[in-house]
PDB file of N, CA, C and O in Angstrom:
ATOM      1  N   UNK A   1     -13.873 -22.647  -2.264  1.00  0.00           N
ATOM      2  CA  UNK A   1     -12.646 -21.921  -2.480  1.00  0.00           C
ATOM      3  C   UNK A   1     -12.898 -20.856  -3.538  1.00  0.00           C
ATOM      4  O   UNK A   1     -13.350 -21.279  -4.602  1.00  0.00           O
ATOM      5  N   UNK A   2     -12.670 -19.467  -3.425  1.00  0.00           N
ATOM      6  CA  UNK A   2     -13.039 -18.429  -4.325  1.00  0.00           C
ATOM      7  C   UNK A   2     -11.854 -18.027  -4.679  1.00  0.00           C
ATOM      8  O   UNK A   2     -10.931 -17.724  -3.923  1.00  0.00           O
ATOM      9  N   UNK A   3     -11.863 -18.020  -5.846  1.00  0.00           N
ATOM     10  CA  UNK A   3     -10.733 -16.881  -6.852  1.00  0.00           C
ATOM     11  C   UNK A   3     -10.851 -16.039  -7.285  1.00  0.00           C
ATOM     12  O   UNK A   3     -11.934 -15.637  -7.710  1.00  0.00           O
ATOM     13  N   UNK A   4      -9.493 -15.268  -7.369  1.00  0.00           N
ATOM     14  CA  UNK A   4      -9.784 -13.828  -7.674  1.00  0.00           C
ATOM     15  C   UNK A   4      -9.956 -13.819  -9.278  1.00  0.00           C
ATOM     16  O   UNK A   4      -9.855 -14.822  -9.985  1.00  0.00           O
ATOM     17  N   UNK A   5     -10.203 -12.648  -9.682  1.00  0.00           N
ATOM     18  CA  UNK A   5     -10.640 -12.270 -11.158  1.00  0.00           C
ATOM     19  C   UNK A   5      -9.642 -11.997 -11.941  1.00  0.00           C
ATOM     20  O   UNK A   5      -9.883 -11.686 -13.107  1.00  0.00           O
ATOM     21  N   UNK A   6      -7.964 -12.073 -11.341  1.00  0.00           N
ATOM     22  CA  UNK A   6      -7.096 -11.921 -12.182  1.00  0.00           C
ATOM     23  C   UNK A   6      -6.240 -13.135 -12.283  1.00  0.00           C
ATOM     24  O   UNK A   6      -5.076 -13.082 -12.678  1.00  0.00           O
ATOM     25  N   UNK A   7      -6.949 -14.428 -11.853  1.00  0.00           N
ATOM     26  CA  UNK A   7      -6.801 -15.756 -11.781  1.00  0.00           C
ATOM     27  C   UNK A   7      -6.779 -16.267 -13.420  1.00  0.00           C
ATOM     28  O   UNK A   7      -6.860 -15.453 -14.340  1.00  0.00           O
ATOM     29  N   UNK A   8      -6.676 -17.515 -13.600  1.00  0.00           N
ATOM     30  CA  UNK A   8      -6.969 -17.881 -14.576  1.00  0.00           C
ATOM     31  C   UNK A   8      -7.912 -18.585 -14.468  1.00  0.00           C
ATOM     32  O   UNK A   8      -8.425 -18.629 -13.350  1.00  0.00           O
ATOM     33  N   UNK A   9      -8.644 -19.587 -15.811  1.00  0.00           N
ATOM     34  CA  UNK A   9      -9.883 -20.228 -15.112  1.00  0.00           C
ATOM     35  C   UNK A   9      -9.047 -21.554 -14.790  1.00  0.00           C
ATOM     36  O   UNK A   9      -7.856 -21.757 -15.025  1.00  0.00           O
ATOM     37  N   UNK A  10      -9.953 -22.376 -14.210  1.00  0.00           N
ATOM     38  CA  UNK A  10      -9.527 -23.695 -12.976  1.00  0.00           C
ATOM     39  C   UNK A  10      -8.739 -24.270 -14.178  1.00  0.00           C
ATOM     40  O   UNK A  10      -7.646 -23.728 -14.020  1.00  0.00           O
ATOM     41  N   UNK A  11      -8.630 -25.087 -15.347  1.00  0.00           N
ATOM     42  CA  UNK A  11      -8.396 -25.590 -16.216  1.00  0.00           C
ATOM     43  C   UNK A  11      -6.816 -25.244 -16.696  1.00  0.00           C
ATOM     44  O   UNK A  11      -6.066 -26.126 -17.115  1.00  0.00           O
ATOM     45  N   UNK A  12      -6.408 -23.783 -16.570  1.00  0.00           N
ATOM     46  CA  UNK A  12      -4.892 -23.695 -16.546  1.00  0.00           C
ATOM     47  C   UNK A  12      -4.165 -23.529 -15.600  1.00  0.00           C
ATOM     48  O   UNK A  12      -2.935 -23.490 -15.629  1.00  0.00           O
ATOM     49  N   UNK A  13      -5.219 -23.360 -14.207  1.00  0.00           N
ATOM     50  CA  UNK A  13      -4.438 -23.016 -12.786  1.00  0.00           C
ATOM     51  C   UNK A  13      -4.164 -24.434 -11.930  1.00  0.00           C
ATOM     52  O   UNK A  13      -3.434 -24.538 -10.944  1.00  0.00           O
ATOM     53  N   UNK A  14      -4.940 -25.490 -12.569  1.00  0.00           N
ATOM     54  CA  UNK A  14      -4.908 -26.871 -11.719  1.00  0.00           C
ATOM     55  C   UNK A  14      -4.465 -27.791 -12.496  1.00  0.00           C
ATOM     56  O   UNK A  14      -4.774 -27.874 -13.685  1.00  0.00           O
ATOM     57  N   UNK A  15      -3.749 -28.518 -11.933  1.00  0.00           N
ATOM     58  CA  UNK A  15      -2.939 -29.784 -12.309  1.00  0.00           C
ATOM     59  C   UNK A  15      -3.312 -30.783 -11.582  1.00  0.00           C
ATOM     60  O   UNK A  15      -3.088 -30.858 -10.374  1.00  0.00           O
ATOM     61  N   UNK A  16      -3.994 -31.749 -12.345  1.00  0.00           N
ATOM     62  CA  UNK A  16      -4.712 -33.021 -12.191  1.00  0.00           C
ATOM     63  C   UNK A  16      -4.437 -34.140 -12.456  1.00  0.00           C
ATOM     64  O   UNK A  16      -4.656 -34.559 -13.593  1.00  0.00           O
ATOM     65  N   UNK A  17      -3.727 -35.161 -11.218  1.00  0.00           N
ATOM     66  CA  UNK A  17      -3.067 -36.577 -11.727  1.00  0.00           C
ATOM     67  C   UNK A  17      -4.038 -36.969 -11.180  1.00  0.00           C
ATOM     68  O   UNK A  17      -4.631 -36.416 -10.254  1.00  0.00           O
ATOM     69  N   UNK A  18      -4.395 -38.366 -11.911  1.00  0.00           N
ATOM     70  CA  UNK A  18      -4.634 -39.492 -11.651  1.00  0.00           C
ATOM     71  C   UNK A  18      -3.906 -40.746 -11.204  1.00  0.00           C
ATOM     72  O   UNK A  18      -3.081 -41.132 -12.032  1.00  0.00           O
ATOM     73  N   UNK A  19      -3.992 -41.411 -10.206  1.00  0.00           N
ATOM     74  CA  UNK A  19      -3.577 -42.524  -9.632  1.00  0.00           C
ATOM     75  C   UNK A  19      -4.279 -43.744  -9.348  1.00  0.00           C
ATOM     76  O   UNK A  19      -4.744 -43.924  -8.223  1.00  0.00           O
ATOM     77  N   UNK A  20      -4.407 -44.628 -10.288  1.00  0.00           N
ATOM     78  CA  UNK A  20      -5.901 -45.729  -9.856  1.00  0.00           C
ATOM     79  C   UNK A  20      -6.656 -45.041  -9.715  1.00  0.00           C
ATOM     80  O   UNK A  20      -6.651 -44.070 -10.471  1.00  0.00           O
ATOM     81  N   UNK A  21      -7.973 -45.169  -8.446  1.00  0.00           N
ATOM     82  CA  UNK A  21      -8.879 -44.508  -8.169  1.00  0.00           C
ATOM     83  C   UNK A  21      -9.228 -43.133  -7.708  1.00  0.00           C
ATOM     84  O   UNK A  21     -10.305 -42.611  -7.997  1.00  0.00           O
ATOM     85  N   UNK A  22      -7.951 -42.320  -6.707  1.00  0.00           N
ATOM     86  CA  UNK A  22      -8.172 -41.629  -6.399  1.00  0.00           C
ATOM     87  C   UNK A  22      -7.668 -40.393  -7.042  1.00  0.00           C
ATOM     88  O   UNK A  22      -6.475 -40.691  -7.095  1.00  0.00           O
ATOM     89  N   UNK A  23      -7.749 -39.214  -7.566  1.00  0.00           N
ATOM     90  CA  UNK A  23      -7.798 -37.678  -7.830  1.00  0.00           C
ATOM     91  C   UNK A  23      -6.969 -37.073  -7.152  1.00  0.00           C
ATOM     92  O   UNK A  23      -7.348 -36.916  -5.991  1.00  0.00           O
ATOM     93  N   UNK A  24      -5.704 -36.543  -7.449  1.00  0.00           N
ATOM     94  CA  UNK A  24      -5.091 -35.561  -6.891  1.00  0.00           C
ATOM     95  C   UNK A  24      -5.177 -34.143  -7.743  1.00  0.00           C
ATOM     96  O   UNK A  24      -5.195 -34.129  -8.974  1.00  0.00           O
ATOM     97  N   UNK A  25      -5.217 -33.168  -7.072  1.00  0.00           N
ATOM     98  CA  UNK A  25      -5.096 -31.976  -7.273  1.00  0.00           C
ATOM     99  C   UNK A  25      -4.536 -30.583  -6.792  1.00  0.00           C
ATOM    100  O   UNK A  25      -4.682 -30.145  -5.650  1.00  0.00           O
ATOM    101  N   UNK A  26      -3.860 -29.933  -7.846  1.00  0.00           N
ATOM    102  CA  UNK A  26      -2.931 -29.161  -7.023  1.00  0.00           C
ATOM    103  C   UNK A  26      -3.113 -28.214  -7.789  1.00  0.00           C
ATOM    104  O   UNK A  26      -3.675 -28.436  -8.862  1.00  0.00           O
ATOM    105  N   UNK A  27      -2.557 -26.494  -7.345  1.00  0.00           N
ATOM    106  CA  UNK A  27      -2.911 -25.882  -7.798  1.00  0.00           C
ATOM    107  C   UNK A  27      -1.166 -24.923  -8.192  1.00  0.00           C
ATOM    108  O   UNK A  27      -0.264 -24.663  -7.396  1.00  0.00           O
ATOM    109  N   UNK A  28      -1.249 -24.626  -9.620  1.00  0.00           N
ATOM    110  CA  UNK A  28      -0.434 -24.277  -9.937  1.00  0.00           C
ATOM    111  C   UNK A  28      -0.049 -22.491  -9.676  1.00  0.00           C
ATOM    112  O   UNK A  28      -0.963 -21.690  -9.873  1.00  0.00           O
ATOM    113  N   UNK A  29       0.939 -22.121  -9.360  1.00  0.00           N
ATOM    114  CA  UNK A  29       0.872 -20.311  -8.847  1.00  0.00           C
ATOM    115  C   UNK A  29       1.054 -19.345  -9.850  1.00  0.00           C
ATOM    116  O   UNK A  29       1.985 -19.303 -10.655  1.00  0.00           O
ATOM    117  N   UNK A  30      -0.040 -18.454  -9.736  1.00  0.00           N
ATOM    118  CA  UNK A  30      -0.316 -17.961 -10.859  1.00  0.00           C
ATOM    119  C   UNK A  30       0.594 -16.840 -11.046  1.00  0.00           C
ATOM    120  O   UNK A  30       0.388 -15.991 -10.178  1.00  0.00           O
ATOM    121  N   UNK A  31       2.017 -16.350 -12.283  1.00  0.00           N
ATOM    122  CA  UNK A  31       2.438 -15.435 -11.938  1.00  0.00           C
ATOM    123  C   UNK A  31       2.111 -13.814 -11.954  1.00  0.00           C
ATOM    124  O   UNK A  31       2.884 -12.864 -11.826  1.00  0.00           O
ATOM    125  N   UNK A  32       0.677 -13.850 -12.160  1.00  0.00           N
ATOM    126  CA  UNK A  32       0.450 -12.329 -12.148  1.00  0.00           C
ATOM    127  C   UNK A  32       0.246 -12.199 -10.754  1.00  0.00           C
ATOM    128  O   UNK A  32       0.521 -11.037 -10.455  1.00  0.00           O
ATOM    129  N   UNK A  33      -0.199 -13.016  -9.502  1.00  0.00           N
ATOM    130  CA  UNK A  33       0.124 -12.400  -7.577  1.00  0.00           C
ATOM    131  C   UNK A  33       1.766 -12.308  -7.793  1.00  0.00           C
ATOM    132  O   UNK A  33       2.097 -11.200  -7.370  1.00  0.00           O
ATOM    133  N   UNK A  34       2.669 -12.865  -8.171  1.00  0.00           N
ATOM    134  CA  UNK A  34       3.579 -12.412  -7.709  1.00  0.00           C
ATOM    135  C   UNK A  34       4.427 -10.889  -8.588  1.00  0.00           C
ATOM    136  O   UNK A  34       5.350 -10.250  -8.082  1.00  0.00           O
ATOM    137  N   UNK A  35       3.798 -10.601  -9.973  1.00  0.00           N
ATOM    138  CA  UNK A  35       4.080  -9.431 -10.283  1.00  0.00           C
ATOM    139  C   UNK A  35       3.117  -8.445  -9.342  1.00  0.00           C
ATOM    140  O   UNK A  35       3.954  -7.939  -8.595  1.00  0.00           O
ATOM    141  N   UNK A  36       2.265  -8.082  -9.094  1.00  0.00           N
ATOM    142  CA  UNK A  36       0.875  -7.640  -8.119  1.00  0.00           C
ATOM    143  C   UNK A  36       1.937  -7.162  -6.838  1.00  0.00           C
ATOM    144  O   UNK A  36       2.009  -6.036  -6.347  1.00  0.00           O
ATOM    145  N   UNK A  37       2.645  -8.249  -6.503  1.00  0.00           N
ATOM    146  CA  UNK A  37       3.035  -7.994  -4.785  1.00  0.00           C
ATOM    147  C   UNK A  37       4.297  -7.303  -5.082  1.00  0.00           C
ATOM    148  O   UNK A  37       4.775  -6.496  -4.284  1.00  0.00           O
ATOM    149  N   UNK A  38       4.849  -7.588  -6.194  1.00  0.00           N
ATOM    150  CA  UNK A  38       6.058  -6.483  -6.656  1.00  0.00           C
ATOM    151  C   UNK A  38       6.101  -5.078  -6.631  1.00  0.00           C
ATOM    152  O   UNK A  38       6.934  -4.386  -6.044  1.00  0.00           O
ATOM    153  N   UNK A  39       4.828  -4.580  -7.534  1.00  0.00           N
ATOM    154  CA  UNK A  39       4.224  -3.359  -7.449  1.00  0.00           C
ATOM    155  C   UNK A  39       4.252  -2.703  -6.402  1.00  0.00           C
ATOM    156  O   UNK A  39       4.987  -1.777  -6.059  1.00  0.00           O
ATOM    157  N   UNK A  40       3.089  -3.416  -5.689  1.00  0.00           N
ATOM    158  CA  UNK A  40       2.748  -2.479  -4.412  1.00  0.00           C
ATOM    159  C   UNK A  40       3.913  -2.164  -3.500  1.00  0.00           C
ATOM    160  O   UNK A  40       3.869  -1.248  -2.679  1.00  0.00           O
ATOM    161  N   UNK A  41       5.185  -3.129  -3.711  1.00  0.00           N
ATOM    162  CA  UNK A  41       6.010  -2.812  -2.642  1.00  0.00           C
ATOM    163  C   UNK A  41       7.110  -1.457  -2.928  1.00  0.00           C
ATOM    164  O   UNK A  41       7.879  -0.868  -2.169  1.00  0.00           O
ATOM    165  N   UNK A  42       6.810  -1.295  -4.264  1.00  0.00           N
ATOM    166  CA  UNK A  42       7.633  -0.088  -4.911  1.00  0.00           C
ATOM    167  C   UNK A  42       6.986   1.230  -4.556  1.00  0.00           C
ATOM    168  O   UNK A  42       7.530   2.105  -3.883  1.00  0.00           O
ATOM    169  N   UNK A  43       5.805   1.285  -5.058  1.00  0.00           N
ATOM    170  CA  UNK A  43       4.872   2.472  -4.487  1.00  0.00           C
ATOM    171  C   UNK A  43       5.328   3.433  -2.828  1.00  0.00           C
ATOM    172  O   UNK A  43       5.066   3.112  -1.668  1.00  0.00           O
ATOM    173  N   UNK A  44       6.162   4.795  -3.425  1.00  0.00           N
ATOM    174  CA  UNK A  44       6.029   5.328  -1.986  1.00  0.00           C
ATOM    175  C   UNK A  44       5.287   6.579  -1.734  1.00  0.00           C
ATOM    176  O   UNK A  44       5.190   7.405  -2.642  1.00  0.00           O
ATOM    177  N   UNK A  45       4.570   6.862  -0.174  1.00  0.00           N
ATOM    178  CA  UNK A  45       4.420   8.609  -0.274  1.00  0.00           C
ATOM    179  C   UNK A  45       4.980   9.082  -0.270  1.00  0.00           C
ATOM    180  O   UNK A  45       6.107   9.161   0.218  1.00  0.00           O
ATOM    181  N   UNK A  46       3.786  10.119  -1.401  1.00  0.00           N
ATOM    182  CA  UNK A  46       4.298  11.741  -1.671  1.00  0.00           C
ATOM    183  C   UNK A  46       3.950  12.711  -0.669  1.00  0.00           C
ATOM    184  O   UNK A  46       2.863  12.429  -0.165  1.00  0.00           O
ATOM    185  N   UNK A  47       4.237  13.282  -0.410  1.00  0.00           N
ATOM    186  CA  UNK A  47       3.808  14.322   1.196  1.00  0.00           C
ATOM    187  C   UNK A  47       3.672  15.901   0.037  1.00  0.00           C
ATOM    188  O   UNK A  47       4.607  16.146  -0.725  1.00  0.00           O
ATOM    189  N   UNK A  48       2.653  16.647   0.069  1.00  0.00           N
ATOM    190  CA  UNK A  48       3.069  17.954  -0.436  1.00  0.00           C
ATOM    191  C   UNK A  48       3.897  18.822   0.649  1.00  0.00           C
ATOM    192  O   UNK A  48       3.617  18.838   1.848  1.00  0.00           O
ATOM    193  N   UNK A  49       4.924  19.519   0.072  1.00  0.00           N
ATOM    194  CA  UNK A  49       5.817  20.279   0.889  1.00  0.00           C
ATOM    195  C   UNK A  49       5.971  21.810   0.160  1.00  0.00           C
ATOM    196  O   UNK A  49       5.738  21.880  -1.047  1.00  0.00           O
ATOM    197  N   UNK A  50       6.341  22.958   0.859  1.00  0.00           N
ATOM    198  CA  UNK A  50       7.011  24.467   0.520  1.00  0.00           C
ATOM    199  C   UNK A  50       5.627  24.899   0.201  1.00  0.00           C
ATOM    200  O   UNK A  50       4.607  24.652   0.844  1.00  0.00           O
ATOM    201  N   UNK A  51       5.780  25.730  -1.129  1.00  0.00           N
ATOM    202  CA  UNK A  51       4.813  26.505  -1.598  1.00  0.00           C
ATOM    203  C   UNK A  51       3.172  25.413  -1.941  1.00  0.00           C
ATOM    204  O   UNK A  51       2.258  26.238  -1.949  1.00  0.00           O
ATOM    205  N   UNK A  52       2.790  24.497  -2.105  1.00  0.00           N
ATOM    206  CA  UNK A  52       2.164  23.947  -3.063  1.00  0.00           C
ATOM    207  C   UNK A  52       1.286  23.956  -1.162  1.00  0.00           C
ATOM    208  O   UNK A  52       0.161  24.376  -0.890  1.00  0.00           O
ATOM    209  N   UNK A  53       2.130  23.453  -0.378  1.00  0.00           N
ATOM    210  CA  UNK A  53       1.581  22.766   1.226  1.00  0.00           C
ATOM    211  C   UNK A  53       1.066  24.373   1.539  1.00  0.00           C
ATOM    212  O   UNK A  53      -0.154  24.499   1.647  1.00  0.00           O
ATOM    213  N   UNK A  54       1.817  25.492   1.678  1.00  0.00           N
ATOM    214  CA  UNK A  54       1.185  26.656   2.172  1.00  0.00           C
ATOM    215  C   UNK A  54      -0.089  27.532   1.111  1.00  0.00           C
ATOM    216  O   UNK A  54      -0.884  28.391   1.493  1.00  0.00           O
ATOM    217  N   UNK A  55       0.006  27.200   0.295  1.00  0.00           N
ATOM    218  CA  UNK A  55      -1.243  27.083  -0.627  1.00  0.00           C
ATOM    219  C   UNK A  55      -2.485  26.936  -0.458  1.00  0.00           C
ATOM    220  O   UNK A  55      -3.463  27.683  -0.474  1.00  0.00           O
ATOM    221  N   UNK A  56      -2.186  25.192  -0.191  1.00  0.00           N
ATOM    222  CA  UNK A  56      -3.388  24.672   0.391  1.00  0.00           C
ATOM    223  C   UNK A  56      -4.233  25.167   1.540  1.00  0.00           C
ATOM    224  O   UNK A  56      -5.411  25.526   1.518  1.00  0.00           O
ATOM    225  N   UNK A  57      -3.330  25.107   2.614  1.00  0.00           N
ATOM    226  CA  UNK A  57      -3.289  25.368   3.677  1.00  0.00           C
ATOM    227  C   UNK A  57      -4.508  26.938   3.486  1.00  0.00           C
ATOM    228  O   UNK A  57      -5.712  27.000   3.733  1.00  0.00           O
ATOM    229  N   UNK A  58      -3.601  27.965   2.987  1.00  0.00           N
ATOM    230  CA  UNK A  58      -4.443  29.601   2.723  1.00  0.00           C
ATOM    231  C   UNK A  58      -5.665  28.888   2.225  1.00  0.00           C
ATOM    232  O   UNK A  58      -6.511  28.837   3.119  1.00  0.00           O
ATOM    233  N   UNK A  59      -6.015  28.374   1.214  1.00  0.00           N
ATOM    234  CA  UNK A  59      -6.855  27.990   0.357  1.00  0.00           C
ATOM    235  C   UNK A  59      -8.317  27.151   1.223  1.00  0.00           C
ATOM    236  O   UNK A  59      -9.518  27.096   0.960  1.00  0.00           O
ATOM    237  N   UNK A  60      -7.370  26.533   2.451  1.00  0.00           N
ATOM    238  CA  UNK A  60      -8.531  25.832   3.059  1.00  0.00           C
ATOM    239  C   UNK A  60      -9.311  26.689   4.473  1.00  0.00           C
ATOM    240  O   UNK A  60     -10.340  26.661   5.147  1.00  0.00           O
ATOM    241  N   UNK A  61      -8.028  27.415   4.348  1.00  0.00           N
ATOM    242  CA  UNK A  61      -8.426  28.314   6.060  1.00  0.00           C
ATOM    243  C   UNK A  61      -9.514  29.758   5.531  1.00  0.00           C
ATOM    244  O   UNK A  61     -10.370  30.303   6.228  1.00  0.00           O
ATOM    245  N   UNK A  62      -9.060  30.159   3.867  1.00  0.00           N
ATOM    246  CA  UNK A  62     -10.068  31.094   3.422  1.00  0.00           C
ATOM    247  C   UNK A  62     -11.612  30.484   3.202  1.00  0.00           C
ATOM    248  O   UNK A  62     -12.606  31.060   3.645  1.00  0.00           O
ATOM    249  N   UNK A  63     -11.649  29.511   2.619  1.00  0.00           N
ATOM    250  CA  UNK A  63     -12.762  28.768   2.687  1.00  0.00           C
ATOM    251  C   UNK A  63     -13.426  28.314   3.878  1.00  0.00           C
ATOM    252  O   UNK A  63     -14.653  28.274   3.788  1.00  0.00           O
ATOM    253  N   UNK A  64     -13.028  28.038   4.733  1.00  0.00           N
ATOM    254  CA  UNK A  64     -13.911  28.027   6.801  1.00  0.00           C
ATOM    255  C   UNK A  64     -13.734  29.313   6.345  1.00  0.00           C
ATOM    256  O   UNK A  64     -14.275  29.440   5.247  1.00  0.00           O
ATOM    257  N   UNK A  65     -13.080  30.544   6.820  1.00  0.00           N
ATOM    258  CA  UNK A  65     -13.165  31.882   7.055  1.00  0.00           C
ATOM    259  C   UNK A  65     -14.353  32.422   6.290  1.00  0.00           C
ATOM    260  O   UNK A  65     -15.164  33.195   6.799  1.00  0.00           O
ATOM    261  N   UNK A  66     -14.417  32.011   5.122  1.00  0.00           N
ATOM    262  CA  UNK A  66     -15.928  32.789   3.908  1.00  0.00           C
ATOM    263  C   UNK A  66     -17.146  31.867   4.369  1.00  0.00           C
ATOM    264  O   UNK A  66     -18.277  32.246   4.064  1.00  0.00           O
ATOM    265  N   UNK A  67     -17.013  30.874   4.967  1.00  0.00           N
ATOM    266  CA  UNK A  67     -18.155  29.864   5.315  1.00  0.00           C
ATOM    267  C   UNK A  67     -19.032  30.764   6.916  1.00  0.00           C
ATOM    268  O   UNK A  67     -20.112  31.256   7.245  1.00  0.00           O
ATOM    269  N   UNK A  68     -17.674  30.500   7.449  1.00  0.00           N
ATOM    270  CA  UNK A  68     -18.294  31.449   8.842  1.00  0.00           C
ATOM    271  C   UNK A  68     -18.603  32.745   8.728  1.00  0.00           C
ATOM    272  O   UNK A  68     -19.357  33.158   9.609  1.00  0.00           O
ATOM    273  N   UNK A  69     -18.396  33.209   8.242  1.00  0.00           N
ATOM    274  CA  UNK A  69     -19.006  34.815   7.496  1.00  0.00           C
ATOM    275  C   UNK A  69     -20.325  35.119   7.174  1.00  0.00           C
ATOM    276  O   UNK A  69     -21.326  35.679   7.623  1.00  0.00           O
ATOM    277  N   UNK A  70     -19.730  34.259   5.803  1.00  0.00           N
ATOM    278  CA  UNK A  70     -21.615  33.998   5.756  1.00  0.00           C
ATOM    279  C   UNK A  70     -22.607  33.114   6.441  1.00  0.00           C
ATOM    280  O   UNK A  70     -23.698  32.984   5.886  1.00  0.00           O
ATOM    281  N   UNK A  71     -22.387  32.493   7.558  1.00  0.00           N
ATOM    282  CA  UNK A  71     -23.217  31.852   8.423  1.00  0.00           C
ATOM    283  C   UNK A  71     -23.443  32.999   9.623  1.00  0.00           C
ATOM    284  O   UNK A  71     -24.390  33.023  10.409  1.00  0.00           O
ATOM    285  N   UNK A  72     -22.277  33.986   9.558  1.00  0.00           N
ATOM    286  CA  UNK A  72     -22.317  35.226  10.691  1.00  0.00           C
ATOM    287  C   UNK A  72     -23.678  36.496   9.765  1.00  0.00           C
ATOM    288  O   UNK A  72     -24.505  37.343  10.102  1.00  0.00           O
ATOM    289  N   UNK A  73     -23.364  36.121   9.013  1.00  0.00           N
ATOM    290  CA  UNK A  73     -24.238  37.607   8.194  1.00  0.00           C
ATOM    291  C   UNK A  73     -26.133  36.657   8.406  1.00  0.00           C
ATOM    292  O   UNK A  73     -27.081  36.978   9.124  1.00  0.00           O
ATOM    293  N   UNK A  74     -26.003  35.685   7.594  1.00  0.00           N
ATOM    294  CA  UNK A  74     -27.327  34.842   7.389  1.00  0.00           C
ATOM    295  C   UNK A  74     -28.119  34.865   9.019  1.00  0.00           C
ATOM    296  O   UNK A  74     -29.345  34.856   9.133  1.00  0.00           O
ATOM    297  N   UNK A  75     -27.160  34.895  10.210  1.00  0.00           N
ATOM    298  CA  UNK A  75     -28.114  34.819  11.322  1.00  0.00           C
ATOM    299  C   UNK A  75     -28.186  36.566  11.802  1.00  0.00           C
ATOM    300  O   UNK A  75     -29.255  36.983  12.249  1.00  0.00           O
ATOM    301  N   UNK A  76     -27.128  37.404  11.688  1.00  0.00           N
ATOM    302  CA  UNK A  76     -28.005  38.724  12.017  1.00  0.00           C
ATOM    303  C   UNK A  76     -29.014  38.762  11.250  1.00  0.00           C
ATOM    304  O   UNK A  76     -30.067  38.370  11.752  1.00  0.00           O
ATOM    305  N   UNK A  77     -29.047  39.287   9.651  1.00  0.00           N
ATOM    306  CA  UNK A  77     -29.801  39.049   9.516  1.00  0.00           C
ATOM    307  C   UNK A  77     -30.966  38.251   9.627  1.00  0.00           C
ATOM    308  O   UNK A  77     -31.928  38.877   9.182  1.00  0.00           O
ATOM    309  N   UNK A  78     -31.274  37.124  10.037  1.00  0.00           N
ATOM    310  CA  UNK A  78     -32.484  36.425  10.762  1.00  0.00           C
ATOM    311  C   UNK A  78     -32.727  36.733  12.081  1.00  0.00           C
ATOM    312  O   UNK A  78     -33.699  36.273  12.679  1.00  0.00           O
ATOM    313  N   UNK A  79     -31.869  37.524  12.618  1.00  0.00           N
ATOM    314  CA  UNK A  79     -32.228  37.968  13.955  1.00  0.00           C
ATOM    315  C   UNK A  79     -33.190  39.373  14.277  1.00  0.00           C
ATOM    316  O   UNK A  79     -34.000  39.757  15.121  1.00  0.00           O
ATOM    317  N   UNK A  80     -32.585  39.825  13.115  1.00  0.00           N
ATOM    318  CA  UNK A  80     -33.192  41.150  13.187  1.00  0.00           C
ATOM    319  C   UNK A  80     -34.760  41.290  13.027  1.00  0.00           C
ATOM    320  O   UNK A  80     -35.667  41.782  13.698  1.00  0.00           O
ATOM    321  N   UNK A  81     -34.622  40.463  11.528  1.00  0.00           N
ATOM    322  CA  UNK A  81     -36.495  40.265  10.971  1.00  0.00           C
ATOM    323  C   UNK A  81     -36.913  39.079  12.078  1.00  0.00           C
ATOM    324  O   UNK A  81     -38.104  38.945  11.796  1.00  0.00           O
ATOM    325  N   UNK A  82     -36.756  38.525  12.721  1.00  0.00           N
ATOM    326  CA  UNK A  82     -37.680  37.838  13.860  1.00  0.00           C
ATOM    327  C   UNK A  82     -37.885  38.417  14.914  1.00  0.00           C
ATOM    328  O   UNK A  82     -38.588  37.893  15.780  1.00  0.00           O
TER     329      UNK A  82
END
């Protein structure tokens, strides 16, 4: 059985009766999974929108556009000198 690292060690997470001979053991719930599952359920997306989204957008289509350019210039030129 593996635990996670924000567990505690076995000693405060398990509760250990004895009965005559045999060992029971149980395991007590640790409350930092249930703050953990709180969190994540709050967390929502952000989408970029308006100016910041058409930005990008210029920003990524100039960058292919200067890429293919200079991949257009780099082969005339190699065409010519071969």
């Amino acid at each position: 059985m593996e635990k996670s690292q924000d567990e505690k060690p076995d000693s405060e997470n398990e509760n250990i009766e004895k009965h005559g001979d045999e060992v029971e053991i149980s395991e007590i719930p640790s409350d930092r999974s249930v703050e953990t599952s709180e969190k994540t359920e709050e967390v929502e997306q952000e989408y970029i929108s308006g100016f910041k989204l058409w930005m990008l957008l210029a920003a990524a289509t100039l960058a292919v556009f200067l890429m293919m350019l200079d991949q257009a210039i780099i082969v005339t030129v190699c065409w010519s000198i071969g």
